[in-house]
TORDREN-717708 format. One record per residue (C-alpha): residue number from 0; y, x, z. Coordinates in steps of 0.25 Angstrom, whole numbers. Each point is the difference from the previous one (the first is absolute). Example, Ala and Ser with C-alpha at 12.3 -4.5 7.8 and 13.67 -1.06 7.14 Angstrom:
BEGIN
<nuti=0&yy=-18&xx=49&zz=31> .
<nuti=1&yy=14&xx=6&zz=-2> .
***
This chain:
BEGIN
<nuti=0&yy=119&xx=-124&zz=508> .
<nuti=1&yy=-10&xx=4&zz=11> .
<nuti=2&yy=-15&xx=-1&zz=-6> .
<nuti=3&yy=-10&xx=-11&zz=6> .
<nuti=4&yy=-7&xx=7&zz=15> .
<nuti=5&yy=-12&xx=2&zz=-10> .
<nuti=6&yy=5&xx=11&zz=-7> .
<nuti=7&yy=0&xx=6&zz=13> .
<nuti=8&yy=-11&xx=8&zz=10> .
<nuti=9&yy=-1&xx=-5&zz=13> .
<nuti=10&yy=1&xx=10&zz=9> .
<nuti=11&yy=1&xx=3&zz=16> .
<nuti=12&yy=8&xx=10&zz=7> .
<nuti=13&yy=1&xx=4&zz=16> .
<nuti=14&yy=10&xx=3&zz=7> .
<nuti=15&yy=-3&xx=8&zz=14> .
<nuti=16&yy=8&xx=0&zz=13> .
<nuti=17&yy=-5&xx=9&zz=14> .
<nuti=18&yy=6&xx=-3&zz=13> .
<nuti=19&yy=10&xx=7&zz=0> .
<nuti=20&yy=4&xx=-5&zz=-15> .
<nuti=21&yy=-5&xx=11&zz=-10> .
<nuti=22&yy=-6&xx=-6&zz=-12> .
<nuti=23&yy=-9&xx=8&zz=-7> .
<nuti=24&yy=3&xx=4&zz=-15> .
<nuti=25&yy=-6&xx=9&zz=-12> .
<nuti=26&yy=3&xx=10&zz=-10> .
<nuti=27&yy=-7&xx=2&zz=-13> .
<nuti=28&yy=-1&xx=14&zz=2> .
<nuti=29&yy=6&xx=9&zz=11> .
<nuti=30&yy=12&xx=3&zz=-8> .
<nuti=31&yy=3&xx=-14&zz=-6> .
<nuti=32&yy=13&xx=-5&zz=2> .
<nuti=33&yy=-1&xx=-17&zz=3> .
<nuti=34&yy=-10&xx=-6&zz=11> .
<nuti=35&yy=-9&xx=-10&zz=-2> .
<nuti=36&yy=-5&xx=-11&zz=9> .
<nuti=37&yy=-15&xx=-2&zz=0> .
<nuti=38&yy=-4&xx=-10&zz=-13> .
<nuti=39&yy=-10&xx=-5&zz=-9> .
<nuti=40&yy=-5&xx=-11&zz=-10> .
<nuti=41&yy=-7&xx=-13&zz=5> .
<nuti=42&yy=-13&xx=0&zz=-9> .
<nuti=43&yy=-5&xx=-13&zz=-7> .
<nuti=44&yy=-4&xx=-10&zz=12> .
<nuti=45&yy=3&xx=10&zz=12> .
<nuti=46&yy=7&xx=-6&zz=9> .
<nuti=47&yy=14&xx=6&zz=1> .
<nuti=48&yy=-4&xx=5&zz=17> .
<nuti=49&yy=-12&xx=7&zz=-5> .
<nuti=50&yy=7&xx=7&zz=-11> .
<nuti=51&yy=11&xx=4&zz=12> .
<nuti=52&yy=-10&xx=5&zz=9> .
<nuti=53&yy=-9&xx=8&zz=-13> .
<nuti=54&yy=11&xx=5&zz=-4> .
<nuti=55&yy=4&xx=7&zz=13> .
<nuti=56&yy=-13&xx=4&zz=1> .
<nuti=57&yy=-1&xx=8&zz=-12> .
<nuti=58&yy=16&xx=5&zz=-1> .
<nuti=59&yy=3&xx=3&zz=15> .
<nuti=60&yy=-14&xx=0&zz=9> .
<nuti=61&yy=3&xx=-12&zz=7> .
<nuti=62&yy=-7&xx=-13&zz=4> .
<nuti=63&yy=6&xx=-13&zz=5> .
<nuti=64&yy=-4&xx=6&zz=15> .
<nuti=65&yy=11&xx=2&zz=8> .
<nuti=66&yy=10&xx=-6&zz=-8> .
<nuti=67&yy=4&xx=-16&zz=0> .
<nuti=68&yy=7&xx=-5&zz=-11> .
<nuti=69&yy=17&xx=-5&zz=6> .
<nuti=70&yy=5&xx=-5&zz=-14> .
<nuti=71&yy=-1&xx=-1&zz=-16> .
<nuti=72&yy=7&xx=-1&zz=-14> .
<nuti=73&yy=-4&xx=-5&zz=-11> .
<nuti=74&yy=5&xx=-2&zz=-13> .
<nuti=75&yy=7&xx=13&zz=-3> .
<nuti=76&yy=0&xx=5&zz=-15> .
<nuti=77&yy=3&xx=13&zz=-5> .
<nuti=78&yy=-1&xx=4&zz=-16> .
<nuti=79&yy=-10&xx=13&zz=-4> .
<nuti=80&yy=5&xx=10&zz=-8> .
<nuti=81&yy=-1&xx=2&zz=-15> .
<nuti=82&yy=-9&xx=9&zz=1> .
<nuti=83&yy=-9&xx=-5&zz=9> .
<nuti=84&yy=-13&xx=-2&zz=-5> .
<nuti=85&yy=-3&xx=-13&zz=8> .
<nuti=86&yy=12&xx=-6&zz=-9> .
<nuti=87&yy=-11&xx=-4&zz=-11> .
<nuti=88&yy=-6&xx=-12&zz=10> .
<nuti=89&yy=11&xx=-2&zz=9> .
<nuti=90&yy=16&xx=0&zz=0> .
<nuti=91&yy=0&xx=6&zz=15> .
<nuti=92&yy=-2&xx=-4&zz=14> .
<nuti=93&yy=1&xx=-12&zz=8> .
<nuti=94&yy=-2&xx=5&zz=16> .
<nuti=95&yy=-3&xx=-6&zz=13> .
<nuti=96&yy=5&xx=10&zz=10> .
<nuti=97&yy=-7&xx=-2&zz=16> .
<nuti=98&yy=8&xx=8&zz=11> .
<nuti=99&yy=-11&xx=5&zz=9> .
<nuti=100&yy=2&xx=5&zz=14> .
<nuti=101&yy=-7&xx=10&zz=6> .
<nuti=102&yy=-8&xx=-5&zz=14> .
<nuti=103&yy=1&xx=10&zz=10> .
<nuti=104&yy=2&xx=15&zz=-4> .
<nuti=105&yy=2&xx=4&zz=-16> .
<nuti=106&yy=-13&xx=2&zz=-7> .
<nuti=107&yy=-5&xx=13&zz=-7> .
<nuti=108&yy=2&xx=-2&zz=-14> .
<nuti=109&yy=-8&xx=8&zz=-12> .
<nuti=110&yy=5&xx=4&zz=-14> .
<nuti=111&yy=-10&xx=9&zz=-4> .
<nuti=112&yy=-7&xx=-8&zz=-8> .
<nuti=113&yy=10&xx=-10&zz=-3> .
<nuti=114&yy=1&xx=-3&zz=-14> .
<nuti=115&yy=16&xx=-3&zz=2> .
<nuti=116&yy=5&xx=9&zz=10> .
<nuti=117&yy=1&xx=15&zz=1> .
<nuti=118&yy=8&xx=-1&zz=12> .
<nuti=119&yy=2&xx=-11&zz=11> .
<nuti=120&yy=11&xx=-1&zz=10> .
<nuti=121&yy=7&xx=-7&zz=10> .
<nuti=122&yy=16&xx=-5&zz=-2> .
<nuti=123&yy=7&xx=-8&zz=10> .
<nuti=124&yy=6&xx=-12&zz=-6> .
<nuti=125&yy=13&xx=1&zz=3> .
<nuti=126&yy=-2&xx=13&zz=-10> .
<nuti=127&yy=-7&xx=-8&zz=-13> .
<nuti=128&yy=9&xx=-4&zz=-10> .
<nuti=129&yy=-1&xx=-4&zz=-14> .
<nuti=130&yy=4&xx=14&zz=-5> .
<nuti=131&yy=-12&xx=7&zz=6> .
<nuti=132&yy=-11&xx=-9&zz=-10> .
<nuti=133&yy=-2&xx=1&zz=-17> .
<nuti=134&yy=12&xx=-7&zz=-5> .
<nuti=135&yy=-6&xx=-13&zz=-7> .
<nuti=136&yy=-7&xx=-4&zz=14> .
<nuti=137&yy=13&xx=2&zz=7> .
<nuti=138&yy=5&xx=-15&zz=-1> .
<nuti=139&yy=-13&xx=-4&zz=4> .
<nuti=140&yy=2&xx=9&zz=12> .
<nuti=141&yy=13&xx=-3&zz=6> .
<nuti=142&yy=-6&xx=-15&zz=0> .
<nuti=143&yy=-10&xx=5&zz=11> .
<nuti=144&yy=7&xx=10&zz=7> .
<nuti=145&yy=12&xx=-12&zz=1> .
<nuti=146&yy=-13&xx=-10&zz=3> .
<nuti=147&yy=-7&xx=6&zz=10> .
<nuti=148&yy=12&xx=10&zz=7> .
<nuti=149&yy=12&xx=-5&zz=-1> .
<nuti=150&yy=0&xx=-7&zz=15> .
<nuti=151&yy=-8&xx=12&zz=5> .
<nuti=152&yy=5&xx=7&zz=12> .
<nuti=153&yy=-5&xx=13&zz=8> .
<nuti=154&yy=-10&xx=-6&zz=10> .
<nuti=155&yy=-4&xx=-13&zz=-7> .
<nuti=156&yy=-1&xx=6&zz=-15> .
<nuti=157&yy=-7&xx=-14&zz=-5> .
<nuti=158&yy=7&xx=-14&zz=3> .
<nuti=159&yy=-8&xx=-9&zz=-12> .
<nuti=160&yy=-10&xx=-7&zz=5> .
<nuti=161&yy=8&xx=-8&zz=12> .
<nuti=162&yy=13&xx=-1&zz=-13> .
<nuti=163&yy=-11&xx=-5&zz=-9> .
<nuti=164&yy=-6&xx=-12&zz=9> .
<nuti=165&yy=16&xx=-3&zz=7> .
<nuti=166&yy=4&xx=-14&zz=-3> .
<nuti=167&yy=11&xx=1&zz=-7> .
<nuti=168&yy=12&xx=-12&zz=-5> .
<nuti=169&yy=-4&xx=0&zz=-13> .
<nuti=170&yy=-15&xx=-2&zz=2> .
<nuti=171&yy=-10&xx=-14&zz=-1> .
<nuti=172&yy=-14&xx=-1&zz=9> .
<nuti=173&yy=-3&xx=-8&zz=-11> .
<nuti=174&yy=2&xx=14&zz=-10> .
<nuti=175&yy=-9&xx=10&zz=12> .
<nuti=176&yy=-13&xx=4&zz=-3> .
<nuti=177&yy=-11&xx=-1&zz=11> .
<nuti=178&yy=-9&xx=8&zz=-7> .
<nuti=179&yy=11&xx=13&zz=-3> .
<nuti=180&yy=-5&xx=14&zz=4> .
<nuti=181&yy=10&xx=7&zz=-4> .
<nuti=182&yy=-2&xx=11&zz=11> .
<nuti=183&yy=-14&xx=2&zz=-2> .
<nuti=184&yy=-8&xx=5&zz=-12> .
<nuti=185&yy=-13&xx=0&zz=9> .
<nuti=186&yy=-7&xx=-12&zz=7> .
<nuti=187&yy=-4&xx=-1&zz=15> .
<nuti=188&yy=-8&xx=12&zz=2> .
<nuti=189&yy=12&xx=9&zz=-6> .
<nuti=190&yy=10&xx=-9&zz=12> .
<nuti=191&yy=-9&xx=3&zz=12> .
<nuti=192&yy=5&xx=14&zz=1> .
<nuti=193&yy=14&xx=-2&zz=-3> .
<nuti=194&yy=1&xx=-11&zz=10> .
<nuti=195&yy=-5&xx=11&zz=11> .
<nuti=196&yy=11&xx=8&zz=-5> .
<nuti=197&yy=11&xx=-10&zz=2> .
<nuti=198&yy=-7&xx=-2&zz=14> .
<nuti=199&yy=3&xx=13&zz=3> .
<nuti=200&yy=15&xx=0&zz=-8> .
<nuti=201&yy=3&xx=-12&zz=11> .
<nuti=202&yy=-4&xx=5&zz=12> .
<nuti=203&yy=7&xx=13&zz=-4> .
<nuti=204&yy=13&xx=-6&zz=-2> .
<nuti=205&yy=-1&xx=-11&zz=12> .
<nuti=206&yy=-2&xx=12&zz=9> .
<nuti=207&yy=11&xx=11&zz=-5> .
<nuti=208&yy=9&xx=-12&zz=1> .
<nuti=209&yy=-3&xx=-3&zz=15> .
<nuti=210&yy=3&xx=14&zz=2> .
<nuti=211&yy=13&xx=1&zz=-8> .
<nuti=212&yy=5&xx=-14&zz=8> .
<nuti=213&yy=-1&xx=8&zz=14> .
<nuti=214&yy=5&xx=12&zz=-7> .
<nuti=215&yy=12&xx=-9&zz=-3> .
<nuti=216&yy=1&xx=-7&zz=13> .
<nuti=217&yy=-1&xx=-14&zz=-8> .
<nuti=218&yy=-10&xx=-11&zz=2> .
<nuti=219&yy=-13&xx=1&zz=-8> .
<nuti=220&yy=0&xx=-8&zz=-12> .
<nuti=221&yy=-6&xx=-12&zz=-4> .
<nuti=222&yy=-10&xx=-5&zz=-12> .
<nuti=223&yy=-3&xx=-14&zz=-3> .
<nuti=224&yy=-10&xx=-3&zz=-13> .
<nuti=225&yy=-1&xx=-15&zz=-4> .
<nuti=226&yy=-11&xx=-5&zz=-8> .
<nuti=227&yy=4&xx=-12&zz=-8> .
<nuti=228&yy=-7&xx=-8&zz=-12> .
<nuti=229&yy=1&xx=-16&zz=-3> .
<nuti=230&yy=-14&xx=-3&zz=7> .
<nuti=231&yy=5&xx=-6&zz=11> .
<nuti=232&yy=-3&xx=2&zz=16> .
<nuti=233&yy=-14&xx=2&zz=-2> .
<nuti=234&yy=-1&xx=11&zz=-10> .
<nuti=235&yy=-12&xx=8&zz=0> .
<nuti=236&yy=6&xx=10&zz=-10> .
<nuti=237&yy=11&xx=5&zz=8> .
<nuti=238&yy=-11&xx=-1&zz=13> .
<nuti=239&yy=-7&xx=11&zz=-7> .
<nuti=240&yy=10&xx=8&zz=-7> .
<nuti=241&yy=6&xx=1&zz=15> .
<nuti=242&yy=-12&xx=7&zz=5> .
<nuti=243&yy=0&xx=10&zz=-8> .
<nuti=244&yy=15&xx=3&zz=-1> .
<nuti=245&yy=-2&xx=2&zz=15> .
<nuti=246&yy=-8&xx=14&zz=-1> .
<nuti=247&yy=10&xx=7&zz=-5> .
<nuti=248&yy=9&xx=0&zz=12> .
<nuti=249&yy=-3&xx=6&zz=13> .
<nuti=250&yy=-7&xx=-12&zz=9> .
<nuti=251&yy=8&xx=4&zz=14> .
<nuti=252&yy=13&xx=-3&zz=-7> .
<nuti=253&yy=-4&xx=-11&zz=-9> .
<nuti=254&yy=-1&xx=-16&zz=3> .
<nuti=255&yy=-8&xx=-8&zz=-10> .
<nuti=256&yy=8&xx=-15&zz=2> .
<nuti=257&yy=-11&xx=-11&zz=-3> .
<nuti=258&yy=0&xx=-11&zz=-5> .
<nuti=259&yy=10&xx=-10&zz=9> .
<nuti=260&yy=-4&xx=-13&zz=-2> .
<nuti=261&yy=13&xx=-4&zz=-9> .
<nuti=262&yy=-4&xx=-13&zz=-4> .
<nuti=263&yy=0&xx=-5&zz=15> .
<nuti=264&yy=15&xx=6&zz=1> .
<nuti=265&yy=5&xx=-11&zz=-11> .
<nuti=266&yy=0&xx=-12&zz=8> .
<nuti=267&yy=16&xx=-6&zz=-2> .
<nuti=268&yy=2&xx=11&zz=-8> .
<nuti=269&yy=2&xx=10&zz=12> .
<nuti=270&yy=-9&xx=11&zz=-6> .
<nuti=271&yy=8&xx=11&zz=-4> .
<nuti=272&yy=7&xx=6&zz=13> .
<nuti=273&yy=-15&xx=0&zz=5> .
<nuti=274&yy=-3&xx=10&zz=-10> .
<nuti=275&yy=11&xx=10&zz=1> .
<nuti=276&yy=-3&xx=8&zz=13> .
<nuti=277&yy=-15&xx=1&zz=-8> .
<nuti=278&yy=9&xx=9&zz=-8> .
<nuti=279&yy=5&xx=12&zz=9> .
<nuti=280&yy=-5&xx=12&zz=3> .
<nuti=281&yy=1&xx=6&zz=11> .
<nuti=282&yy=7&xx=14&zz=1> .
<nuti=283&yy=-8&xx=10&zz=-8> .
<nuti=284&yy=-11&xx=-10&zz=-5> .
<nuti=285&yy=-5&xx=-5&zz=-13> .
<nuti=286&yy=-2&xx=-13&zz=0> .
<nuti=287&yy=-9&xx=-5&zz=-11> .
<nuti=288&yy=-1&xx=-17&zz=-1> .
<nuti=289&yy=-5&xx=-9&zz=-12> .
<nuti=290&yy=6&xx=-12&zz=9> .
<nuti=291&yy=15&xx=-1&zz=0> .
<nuti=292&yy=11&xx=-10&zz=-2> .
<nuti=293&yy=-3&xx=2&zz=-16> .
<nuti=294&yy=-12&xx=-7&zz=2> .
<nuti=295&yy=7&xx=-14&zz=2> .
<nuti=296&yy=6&xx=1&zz=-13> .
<nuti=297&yy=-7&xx=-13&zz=-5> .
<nuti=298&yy=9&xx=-9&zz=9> .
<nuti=299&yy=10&xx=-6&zz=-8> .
<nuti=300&yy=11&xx=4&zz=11> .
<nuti=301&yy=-4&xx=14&zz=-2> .
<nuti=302&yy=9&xx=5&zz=-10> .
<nuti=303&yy=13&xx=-7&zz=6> .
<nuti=304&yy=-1&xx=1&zz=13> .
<nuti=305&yy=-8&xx=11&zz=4> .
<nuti=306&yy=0&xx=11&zz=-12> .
<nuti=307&yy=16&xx=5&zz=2> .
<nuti=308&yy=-4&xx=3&zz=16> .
<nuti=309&yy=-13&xx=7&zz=-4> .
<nuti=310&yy=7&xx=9&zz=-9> .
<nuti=311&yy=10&xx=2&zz=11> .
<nuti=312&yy=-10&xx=4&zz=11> .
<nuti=313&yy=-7&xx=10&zz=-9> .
<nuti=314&yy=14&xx=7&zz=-3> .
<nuti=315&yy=2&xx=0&zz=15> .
<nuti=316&yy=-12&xx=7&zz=1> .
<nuti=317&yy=5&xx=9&zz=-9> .
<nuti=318&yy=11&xx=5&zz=6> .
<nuti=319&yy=-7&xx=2&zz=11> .
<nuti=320&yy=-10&xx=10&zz=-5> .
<nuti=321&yy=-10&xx=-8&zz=-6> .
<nuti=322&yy=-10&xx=3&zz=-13> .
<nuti=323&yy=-1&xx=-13&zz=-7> .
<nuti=324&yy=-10&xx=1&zz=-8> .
<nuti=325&yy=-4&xx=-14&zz=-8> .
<nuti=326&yy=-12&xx=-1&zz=-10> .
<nuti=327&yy=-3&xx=-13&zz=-8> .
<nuti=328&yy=-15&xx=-1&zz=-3> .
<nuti=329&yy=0&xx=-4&zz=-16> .
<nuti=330&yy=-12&xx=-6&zz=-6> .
<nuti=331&yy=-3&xx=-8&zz=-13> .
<nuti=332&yy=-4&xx=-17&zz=1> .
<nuti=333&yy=-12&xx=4&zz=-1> .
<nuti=334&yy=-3&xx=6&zz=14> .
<nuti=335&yy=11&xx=-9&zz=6> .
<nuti=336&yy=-2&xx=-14&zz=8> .
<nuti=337&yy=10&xx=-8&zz=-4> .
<nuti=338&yy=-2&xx=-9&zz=-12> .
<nuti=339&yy=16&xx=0&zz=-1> .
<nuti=340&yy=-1&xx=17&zz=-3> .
<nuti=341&yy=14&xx=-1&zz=-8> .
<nuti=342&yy=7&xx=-10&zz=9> .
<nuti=343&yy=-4&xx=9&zz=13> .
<nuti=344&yy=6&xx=12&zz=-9> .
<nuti=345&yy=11&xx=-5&zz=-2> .
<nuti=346&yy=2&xx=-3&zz=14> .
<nuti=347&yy=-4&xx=15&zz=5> .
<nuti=348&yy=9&xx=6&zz=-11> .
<nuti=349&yy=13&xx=-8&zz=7> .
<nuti=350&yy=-6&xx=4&zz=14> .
<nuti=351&yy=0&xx=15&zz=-5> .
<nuti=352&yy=15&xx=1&zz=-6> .
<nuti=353&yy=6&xx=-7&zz=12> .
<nuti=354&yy=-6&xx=12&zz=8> .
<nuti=355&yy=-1&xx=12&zz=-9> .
<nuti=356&yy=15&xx=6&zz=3> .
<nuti=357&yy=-3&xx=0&zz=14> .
<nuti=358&yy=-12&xx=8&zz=-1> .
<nuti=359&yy=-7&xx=3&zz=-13> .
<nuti=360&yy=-13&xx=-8&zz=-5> .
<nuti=361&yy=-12&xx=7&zz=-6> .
<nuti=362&yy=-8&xx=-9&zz=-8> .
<nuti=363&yy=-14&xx=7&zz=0> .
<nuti=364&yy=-14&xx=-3&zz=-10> .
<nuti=365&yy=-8&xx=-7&zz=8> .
<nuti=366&yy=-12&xx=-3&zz=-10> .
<nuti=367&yy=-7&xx=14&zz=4> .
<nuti=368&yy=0&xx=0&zz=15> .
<nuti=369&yy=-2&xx=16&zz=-2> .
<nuti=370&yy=12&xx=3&zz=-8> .
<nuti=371&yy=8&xx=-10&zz=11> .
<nuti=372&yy=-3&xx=7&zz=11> .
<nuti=373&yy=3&xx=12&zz=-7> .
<nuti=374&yy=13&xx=-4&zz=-7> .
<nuti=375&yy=6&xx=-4&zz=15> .
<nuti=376&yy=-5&xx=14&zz=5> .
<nuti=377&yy=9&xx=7&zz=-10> .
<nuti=378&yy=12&xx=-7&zz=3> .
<nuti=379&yy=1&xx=-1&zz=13> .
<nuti=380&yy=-5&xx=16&zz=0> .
<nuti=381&yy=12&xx=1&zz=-10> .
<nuti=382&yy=11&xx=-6&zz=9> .
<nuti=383&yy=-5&xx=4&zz=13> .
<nuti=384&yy=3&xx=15&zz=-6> .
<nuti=385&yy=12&xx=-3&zz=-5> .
<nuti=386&yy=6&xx=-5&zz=11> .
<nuti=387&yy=-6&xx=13&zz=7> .
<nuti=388&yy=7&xx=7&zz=-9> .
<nuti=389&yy=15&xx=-8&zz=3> .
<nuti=390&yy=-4&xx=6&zz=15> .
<nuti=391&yy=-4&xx=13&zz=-1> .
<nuti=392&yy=14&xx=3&zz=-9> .
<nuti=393&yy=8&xx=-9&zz=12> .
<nuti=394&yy=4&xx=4&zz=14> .
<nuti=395&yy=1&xx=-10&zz=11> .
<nuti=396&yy=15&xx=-2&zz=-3> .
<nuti=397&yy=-1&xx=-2&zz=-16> .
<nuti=398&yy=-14&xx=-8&zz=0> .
<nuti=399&yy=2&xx=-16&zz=1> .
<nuti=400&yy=-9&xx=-10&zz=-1> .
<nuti=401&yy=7&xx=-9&zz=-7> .
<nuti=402&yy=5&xx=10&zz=-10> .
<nuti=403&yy=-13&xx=3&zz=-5> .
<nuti=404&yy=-4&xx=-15&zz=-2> .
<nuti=405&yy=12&xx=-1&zz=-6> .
<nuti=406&yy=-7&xx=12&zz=-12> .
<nuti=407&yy=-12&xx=-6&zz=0> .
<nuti=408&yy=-7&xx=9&zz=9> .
<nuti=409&yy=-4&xx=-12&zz=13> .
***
C-alpha cells in the first residue's frame, strides 16, 4: 500500500532540450556510470518554480534566461534507498518534472562548484533510455521520456503545448481552466522575450517555406488563424488579442480581416455565405480574422443549417493548401458578459465538436491576456514548423496538400 504524499519530499527536476534536441545530463563523478537530470527539494513555502530555477542555479550555473518552460509532470514517485539517510523523515520523492527549451544557441553550463555534478553533458533524446539512470528512478524516468518524447521528431523535437491545449472528443469547456499556465513557470516579464523568439521562429519558417514552394514549382501556401470565444460580434477580447498576434508575421504578407459588421448580415437568416469569402487567403498570405461565420453561432438556425457547410469549406481549404488554425478564447464567469455563462458554454461546446474534425480547435486561457497571446504564439510557431518540416522531406511530385491536412499538419 503506497504511504500517504506526506511521507514524501517534494521535489523538482528539469529536463533540458537545445535546438537541435541535446538535453543536457550529469554524472556524479567523471567515471559514474547513470545520468542524472538536474533535481532538487522544494523547501517549506517555496514555491515549487523558484525551487526549479535555485536549483539550476546551484547544480548547473543556469538561470531561467534564455530558456522558456514548453511542458511539466507532476506527480511522479520514486522510493529512496534503505540506506539513504533522508529515509528517517521521508519514504522518498514525489517529483514535478518541467521540460525546458533552450532559446537561441545552447547555454554555457558549470559544474565546478556544483554540489551534484562532477560532469555535465549533452545527450540526444533519441539516446536516453531508462538503462542510462540509477535503477529505483528508472520508472520514474521512462514516464518523462515516454511524456515529453515519445511524438518528437528530428526538426520539431517538442510538440506539447499545441497536444496539451487541442480539443479533444473527450473534453468539456465546462472542465478547462482559464486561469492554466502550464507552459509558464514565470509571469509576463519572463514572456516578453520568448514572444520575440517565436516572432523570429515564424518569420523563419513563413520565409524558408516561400522558398521551398518555388523550389518545388507549387503554389505558395496559405495560413488562416481564427479567433473564436462566446462574446459575440462585439468582443473586445478577441480585438485585442488580434493586434498582437499580428506582430509576429511579416506585415507585407499578412492581412489583419476586421471586424465585418455580422450582425447586419443576419436579416432573413442570409448571413452566413456573406462571411465565407472573409475566410480566404490569398496565395501565400496569412490571414488573421476574429469575425467569421462562427461568430453567428447564437442563431438558432446556426447549428442545422449553416455548421455542416462551414465544416466543408474549411476542408476545402484544406485540400487546397491552407493552415487552419482555430483558437477558442476561454475565460471563467467571472470576466464573461453573459448572465447565461453555462447555457452560452454549452452552446459553443456543440459549435466546437461539429467543426474540430475539419480542422482542430485550440481552446486557449484567456484570464491572463500575457500567457494568451503567448499560448497562441507557441502553437501556431509549433505547426507552422511542422508543416515546414512535411516540405522540406517532400518533392513537388510527393508533397500534397491535402495529404498533409489529412496528418494534421494544415
Amino acid at each position: 500500500m503506497m504511504p500517504p504524499e506526506s511521507a514524501y519530499r517534494n521535489n523538482v527536476a528539469a529536463v533540458i532540450m537545445d535546438a537541435d534536441g541535446y538535453v543536457l545530463v550529469g554524472r556524479k563523478k567523471a567515471t559514474s556510470k547513470y545520468l542524472h537530470f538536474p533535481q532538487g527539494g522544494v523547501c517549506k513555502k517555496e514555491k515549487f518554480e523558484d525551487a526549479l530555477w535555485r536549483e539550476l542555479r546551484e547544480e548547473v550555473g543556469l538561470d531561467r534566461a534564455g530558456l522558456q518552460t514548453v511542458s511539466h509532470l507532476a506527480g511522479l514517485c520514486y522510493e529512496y534507498r534503505k540506506k539513504n539517510k533522508k529515509r528517517a523523515t521521508w519514504n522518498g520523492q514525489l517529483q514535478t518534472y518541467y521540460l525546458l527549451r533552450c532559446m537561441g544557441a545552447r547555454p554555457v553550463v558549470d559544474s565546478r562548484n556544483s554540489p551534484e555534478f562532477g560532469v555535465l553533458e549533452w545527450v540526444h533524446y533519441s539516446n536516453l533510455h531508462p538503462e542510462l539512470f540509477v535503477p529505483f528512478k528508472r520508472g520514474v524516468v521512462a514516464t518523462v521520456l515516454n511524456r515529453f518524447f515519445s511524438e518528437a521528431t528530428p526538426d520539431t523535437p517538442i510538440t506539447d503545448i499545441h497536444m496539451h491545449y487541442l480539443f479533444t472528443e473527450g473534453d468539456s469547456l465546462k472542465k478547462i481552466s482559464a486561469t492554466d499556465r502550464s507552459f509558464c513557470a514565470g509571469g509576463k516579464d519572463d514572456v516578453l522575450p520568448q514572444f520575440q523568439d517565436l516572432k523570429k521562429r515564424i518569420r523563419s519558417a513563413r520565409k524558408e517555406e516561400e522558398k521551398l514552394c518555388a523550389q518545388y514549382g507549387i503554389a505558395p501556401l496559405r495560413t488562416l488563424v481564427i479567433l473564436h470565444d462566446a462574446e459575440g460580434a462585439s468582443s473586445k477580447r478577441r480585438m485585442k488579442c488580434l493586434r498582437h498576434l499580428a506582430e509576429l508575421f511579416d506585415p507585407l504578407s499578412t492581412e489583419v480581416q476586421r471586424p465585418i459588421g455580422i450582425e447586419n448580415l443576419t436579416e432573413q437568416g442570409r448571413c452566413f455565405t456573406p462571411c465565407l469569402p472573409y475566410m480566404l487567403p490569398a496565395r501565400g498570405e496569412v490571414l488573421l480574422t476574429a469575425e467569421t461565420a462562427y461568430q453567428v453561432s447564437h442563431l438558432p438556425e446556426f447549428a442545422e443549417n449553416y455548421l455542416p457547410h462551414l465544416a466543408d469549406f474549411e476542408r476545402l481549404l484544406q485540400s487546397e493548401g491552407t493552415c487552419v488554425l482555430k483558437f477558442y478564447l476561454q475565460v471563467s464567469p467571472e470576466q464573461s458578459s453573459h448572465s447565461d455563462f453555462d447555457e452560452q458554454t454549452e452552446l459553443q461546446e456543440s459549435v466546437l465538436r461539429a467543426t474540430a474534425d475539419a480542422a482542430p480547435w485550440f481552446i486557449v486561457p484567456a484570464e491572463k491576456k500575457w500567457y494568451r497571446d503567448f499560448v497562441i504564439a507557441s502553437i501556431v510557431a509549433q505547426l507552422l514548423e511542422k508543416r515546414l518540416h512535411a516540405l522540406r522531406n517532400a518533392d513537388s511530385c510527393t508533397f500534397r496538400p491535402k495529404k498533409c491536412a489529412q496528418d494534421g499538419l494544415m
